[in-house]
C-alpha positions in Angstrom: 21.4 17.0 15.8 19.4 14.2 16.4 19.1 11.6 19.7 21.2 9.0 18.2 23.7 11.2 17.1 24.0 13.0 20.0 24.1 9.9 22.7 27.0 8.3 19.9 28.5 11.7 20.4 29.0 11.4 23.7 30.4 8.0 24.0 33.0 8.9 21.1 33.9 11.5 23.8 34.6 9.2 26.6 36.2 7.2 23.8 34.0 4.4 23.7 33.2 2.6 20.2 30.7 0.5 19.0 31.3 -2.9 19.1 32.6 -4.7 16.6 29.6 -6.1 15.2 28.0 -2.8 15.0 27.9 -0.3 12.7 26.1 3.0 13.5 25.8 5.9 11.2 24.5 9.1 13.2 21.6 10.7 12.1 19.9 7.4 11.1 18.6 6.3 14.4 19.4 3.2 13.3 22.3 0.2 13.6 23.5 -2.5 12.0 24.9 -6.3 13.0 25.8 -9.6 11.1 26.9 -12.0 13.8 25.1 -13.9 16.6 22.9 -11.6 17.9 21.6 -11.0 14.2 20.8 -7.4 14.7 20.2 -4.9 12.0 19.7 -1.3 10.7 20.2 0.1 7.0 22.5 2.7 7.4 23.1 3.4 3.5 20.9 1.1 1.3 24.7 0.2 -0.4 25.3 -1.4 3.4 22.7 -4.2 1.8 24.8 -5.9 -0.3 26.8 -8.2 2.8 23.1 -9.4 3.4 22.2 -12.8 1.7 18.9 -13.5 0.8 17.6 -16.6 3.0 20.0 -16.1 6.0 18.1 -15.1 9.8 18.5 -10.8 10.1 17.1 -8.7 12.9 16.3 -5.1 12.2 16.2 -2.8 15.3 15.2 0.9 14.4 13.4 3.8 15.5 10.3 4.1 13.0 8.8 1.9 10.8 10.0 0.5 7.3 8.6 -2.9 7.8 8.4 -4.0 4.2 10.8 -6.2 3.0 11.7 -4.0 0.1 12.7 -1.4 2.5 15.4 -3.1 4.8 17.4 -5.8 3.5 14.9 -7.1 0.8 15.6 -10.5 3.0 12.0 -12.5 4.0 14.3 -13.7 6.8 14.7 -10.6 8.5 12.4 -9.7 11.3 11.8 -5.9 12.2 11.2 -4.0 15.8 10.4 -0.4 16.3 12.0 1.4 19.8 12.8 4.6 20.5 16.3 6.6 19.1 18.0 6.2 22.5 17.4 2.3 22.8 18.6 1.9 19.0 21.8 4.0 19.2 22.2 2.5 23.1 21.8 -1.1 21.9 24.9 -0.2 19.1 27.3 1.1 21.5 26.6 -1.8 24.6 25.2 -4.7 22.2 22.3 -5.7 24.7 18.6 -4.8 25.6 19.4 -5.0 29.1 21.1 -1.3 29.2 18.7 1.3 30.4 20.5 4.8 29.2 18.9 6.5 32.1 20.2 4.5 34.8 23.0 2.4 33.7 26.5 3.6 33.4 29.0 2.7 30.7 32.6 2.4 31.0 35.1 4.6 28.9 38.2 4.2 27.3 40.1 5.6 31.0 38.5 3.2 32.7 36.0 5.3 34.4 32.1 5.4 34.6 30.2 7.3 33.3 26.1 7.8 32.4 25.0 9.0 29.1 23.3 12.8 29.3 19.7 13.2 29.4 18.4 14.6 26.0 16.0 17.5 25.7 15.6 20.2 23.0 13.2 23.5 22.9 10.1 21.3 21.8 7.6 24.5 22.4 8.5 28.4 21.5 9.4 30.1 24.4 6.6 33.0 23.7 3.4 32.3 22.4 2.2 31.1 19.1 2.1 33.3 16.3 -1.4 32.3 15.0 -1.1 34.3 11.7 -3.4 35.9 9.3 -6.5 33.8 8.8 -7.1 33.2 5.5 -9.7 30.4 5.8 -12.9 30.5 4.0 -15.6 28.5 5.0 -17.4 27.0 2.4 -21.1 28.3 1.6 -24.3 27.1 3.4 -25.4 26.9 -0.4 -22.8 24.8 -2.8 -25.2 24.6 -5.6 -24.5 27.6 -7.5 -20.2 26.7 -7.1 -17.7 25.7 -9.9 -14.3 25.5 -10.7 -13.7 26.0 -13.8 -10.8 23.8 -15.5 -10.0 23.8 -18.9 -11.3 21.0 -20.9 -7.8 20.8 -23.5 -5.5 20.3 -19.7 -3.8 17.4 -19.5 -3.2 17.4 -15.8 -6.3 18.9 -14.4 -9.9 17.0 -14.8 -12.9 17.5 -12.5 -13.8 13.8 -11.0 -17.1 12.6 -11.9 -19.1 10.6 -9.3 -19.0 6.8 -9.7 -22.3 4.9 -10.5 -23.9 3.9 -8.1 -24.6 -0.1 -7.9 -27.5 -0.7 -10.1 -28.9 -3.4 -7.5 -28.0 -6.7 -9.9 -25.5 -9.0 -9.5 -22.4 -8.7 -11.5 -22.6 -10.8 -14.4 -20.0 -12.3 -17.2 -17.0 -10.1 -15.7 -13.9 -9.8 -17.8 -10.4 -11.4 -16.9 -7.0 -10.3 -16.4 -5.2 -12.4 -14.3 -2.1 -11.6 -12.6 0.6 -13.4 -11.2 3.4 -12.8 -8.6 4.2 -9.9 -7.0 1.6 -6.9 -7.5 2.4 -3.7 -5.3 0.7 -0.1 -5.6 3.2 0.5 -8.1 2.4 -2.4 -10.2 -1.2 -1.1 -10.5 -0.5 2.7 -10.6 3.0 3.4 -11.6 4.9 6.7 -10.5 7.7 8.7 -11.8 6.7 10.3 -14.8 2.9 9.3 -14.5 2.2 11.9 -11.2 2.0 14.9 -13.3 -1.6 13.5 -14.1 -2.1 12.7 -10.2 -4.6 15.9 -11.1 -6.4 13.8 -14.2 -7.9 10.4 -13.5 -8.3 9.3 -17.5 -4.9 10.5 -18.2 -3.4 9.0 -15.2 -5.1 5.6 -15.6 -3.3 5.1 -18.4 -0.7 3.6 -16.1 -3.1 1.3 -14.6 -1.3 -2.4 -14.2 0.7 -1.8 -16.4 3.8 -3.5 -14.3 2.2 -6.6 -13.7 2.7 -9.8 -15.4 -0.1 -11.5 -17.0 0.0 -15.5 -16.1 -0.7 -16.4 -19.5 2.1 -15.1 -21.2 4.8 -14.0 -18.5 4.7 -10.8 -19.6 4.2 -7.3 -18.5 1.1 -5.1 -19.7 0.1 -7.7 -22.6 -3.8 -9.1 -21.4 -6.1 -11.2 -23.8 -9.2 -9.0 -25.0 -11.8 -11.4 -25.2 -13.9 -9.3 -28.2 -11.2 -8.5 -30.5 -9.2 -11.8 -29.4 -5.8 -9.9 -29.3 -3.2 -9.4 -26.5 -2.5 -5.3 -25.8 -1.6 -3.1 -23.4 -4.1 -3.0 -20.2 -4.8 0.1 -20.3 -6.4 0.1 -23.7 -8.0 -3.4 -23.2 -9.4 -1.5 -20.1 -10.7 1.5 -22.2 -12.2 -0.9 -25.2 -14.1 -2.3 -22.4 -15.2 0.4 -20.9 -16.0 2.0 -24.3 -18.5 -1.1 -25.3 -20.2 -1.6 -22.0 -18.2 -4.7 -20.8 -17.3 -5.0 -17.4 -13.8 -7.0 -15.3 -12.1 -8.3 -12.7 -8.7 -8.4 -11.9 -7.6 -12.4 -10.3 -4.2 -11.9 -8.3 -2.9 -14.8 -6.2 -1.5 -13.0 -2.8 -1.2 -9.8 -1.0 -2.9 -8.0 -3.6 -1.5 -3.7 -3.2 1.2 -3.7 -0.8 2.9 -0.8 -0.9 2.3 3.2 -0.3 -1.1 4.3 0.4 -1.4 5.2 -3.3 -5.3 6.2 -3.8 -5.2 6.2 -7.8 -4.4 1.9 -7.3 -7.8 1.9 -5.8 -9.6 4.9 -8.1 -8.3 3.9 -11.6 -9.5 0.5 -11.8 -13.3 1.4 -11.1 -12.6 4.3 -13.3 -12.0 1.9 -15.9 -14.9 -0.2 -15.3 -13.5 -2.7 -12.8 -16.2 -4.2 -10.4 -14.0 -6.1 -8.3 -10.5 -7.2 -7.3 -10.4 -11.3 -6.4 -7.4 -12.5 -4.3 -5.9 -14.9 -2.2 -5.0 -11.9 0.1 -5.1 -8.1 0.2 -2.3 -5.8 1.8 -4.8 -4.1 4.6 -4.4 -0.5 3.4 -5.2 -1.3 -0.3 -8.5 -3.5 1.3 -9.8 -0.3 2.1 -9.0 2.0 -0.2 -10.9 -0.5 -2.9 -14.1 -0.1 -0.5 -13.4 3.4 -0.3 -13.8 3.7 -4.0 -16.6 1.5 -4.6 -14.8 -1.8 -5.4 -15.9 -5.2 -4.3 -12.2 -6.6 -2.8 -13.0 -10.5 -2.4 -10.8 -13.4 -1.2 -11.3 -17.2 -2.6 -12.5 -18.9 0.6 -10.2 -21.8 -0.7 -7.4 -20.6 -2.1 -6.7 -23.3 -4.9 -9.7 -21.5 -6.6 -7.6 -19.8 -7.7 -6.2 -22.1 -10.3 -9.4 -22.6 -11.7 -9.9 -19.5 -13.5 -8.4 -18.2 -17.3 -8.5 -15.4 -18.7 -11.0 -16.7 -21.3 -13.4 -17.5 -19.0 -16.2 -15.0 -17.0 -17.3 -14.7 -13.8 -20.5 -13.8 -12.4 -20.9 -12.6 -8.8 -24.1 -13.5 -6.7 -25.5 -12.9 -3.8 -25.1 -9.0 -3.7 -29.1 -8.4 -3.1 -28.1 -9.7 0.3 -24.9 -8.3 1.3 -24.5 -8.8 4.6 -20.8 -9.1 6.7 -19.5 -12.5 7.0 -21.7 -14.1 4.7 -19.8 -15.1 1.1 -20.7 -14.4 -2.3 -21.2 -17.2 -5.0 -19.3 -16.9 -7.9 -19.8 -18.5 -11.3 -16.8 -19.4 -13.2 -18.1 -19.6 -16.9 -15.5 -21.7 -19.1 -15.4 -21.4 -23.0 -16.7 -24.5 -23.5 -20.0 -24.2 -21.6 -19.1 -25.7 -18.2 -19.7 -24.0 -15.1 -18.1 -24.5 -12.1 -18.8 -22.5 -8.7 -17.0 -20.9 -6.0 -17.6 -19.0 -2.8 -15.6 -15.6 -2.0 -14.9 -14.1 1.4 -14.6 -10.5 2.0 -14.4 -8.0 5.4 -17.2 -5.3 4.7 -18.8 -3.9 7.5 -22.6 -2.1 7.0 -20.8 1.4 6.5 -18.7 -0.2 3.7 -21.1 -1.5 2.0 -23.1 1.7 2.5 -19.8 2.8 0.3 -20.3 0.1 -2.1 -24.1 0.4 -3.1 -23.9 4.7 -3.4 -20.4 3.7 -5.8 -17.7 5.4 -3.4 -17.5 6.6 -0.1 -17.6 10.2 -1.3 -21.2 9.3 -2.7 -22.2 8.2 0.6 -21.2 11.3 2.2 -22.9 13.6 -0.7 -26.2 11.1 0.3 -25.7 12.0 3.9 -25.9 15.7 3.6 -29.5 15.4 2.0 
């Protein structure tokens, strides 16, 4: 049984029920309220429904699900994380005054009473059991290694090392741009797709394939600029890839919120992306790029943004000097010959962009062991 459900057990004993504007669903660690004091916890994601969009929600639970998505779906509603005791405690008395340990609550005779202290056998009473061990350490000499997969699988591949940065600056970049909401799962899709989690070209083949393309409001349709056609992004991806041409993906804000989803950050570069340009990243993704190789970048002023189509190119200076805090220049290249530039911001630190010029973090650490 879990805390919650076993401090709600004992007030149901001294017959005491939450108050009305509670709800509390044992097990959960969390609770639920709709009036004045605007608290809340999903107990049942149906329990959603009697929550408008727009209105002021609290939610008040014992671990985090912070994204809006996963509460109430409501950008009103505000979340705090406290321990199971405090949650299920703050359901039955309705303040954050009431300290379980020392306060007392009244029960349905009319007499005090405090709420038991918790505890549960959190080590074995004998020692460990440490096992067989059945670790192998690897050999001093990993040259002469190789696992052997079979070319004809379509869920294993071995990875390849990315290449590492050439030393030039990134010139007439590709565009797909984006708009609206673009999560991990927008750029790397699940269900069906993670029986290739084991095959990078295979699983790629999901890649953004949920977001919406600003020119045309629709879903996996991008402009190819060689063959002037709108398809799928994956195979726009490939055909670039496939004839040397090199991209971008513009996105306008928080850019890979979602579940720490490594293929988001690996299937772009292994499609030939150099670099992701927002108006902000989700943190996690931010570094997942770096970790990978990409160039995440931020317009220093946001209304950039509008400035680029996807017939256009970009070009991104300044790279010969990398340094932290100091923006790249970017070159916006329109159709009909006018330029027009821009600066981008970004958060590298030295070991980051160690990450960037070796093509992936992985490279850097192969580079280390020399």
């Amino acid at each position: 049984m879990g805390h919650s459900a076993a401090v709600a057990k004992q007030a149901l004993a001294h017959g005491l029920k939450c108050k009305s504007q509670f709800t509390i669903t044992p097990g959960s660690e969390q609770i639920r309220a709709t009036t004045k004091w605007d608290g809340y916890a999903e107990a049942l994601r149906d329990d959603r429904k009697d929550i408008k969009k727009g209105e002021k929600n609290t939610i008040v639970t014992s671990y985090n699900r912070n994204f809006p998505g996963r509460n109430d779906a409501n950008p009103e509603t505000h979340a705090f994380v406290t321990s199971l005791e405090i949650v299920t405690a703050l359901a039955i008395v309705g303040t954050l005054k009431f300290n379980p340990e020392t306060d007392c609550l009244m029960g349905k005779d009319g007499k005090k009473f405090k709420l038991e202290a918790l505890d549960a056998d959190e080590l074995p009473k004998v020692e460990f059991d440490l096992g067989q061990d059945t670790s192998q350490h690897p050999p001093k000499d990993s040259s002469g290694q190789h696992v052997d997969v079979s070319p004809t699988s379509q869920c294993l591949q071995l990875l390849e090392p990315f290449d590492k940065w050439d030393g030039k600056d990134l010139e007439d970049l590709q565009i797909p741009k984006v708009k609206g909401k673009c999560t991990t799962d927008h750029i790397s899709a699940a269900g069906p797709w993670l029986k290739f989690r084991g095959h990078l070209d295979n699983i790629s083949n999901n890649l953004l394939i949920g977001a919406i393309n600003i020119e045309n409001g629709k879903a996996n349709s991008v402009h190819n600029a060689v063959t002037q056609e709108f398809g799928p992004v994956p195979d726009t991806a490939h055909y670039y890839k496939k004839h040397g041409l090199r991209w971008v993906v513009i996105r306008d804000e928080n850019y890979g919120e979602g579940s720490s989803r490594e293929h988001a950050a690996l299937e772009p570069h292994h499609l030939g992306s150099q670099a992701i340009i927002t108006k902000s990243f989700a943190r996690i993704h931010d570094t997942n790029l770096k970790k990978q190789g990409l160039l995440p970048l931020t317009f220093a002023d946001p209304a950039d943004y509008n400035k680029i189509h996807s017939v256009d190119t970009l070009t991104i200076q300044g790279l010969k000097d990398f340094t932290p805090g100091k923006p790249l220049k970017c070159i916006i290249k329109h159709p009909n010959g006018t330029q027009e530039t821009i600066l981008l911001n970004h958060t590298f630190n030295e070991m980051q962009m160690e990450w960037f010029r070796a093509g992936s973090a992985l490279n850097r650490m192969k580079e280390l062991q020399k």
